[in-house]
C-alpha positions as CSV (number, residue, x, y, z in Angstrom):
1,X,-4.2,-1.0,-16.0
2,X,-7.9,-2.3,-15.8
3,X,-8.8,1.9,-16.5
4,X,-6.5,2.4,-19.5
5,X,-8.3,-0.7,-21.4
6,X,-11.6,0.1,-20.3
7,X,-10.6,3.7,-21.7
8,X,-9.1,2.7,-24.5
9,X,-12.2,-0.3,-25.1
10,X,-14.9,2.8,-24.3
11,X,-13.4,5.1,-27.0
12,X,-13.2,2.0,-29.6
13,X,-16.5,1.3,-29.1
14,X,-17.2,4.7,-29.3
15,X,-16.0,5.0,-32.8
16,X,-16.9,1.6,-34.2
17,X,-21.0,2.6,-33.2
18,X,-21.5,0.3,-30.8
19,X,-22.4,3.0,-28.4
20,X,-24.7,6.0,-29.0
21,X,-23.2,8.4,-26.8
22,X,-21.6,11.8,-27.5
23,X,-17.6,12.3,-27.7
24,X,-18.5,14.7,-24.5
25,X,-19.8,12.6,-22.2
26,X,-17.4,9.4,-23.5
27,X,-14.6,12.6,-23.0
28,X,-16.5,13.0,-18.9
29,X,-16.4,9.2,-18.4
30,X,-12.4,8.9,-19.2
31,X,-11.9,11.6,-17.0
32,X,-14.0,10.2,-14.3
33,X,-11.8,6.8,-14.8
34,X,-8.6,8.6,-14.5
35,X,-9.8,10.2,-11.6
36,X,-10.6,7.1,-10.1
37,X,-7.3,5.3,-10.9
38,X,-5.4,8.5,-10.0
39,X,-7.4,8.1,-6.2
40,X,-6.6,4.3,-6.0
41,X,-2.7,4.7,-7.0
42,X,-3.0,7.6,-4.1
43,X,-4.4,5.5,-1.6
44,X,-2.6,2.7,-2.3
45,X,1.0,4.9,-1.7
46,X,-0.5,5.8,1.5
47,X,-1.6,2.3,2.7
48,X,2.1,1.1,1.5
49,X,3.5,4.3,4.0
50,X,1.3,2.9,6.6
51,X,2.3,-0.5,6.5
52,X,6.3,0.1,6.3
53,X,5.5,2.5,9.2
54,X,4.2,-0.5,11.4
55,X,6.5,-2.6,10.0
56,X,9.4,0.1,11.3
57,X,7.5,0.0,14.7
58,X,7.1,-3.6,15.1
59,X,11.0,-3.8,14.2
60,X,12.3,-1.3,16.9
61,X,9.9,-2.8,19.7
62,X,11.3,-6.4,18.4
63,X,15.0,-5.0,18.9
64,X,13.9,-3.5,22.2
65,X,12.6,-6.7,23.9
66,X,15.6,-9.1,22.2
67,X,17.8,-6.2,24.1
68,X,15.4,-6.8,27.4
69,X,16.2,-10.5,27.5
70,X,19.6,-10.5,26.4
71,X,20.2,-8.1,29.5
72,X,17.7,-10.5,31.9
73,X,20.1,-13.5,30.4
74,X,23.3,-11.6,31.1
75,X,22.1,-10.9,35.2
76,X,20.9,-14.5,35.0
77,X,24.7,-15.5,34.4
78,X,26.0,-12.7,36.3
79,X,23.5,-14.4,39.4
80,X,24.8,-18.1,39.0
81,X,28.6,-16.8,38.9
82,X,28.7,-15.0,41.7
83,X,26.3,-17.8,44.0
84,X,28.9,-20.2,42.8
């Protein structure tokens, strides 16, 4: 959103004279913006796949050890039934 306005604000000031600078180069620098907000939307996709992935990892490994001590907690029982 910030890139669109500061397009959108670097055109208008482009055509109201506050800035000398040719419709090429005001043409390069939108580009270069979209670039950069294209890159950041990309990374940040790829930072969200990261994180569900350790979030996914963390869940299983969570399951695995309430499994672990549900099992410890059943031969616990299991023990104290059979000594008596």
């Amino acid at each position: 959103m910030i890139i669109e306005v500061s397009i959108v604000a670097l055109v208008l000031l482009k055509l109201i004279g506050v800035i000398e600078i040719s419709w090429n180069l005001t043409m390069i620098l939108a580009v270069v913006l979209t670039v950069v907000e294209i890159n950041s939307v990309v990374q940040r996709k790829r930072l969200e796949a990261l994180v569900y992935k350790l979030a996914s990892a963390v869940d299983r490994k969570v399951d695995d050890l309430e499994f672990d001590i549900e099992q410890s907690e059943q031969r616990i029982r299991d023990r104290k039934e059979h000594n008596g």
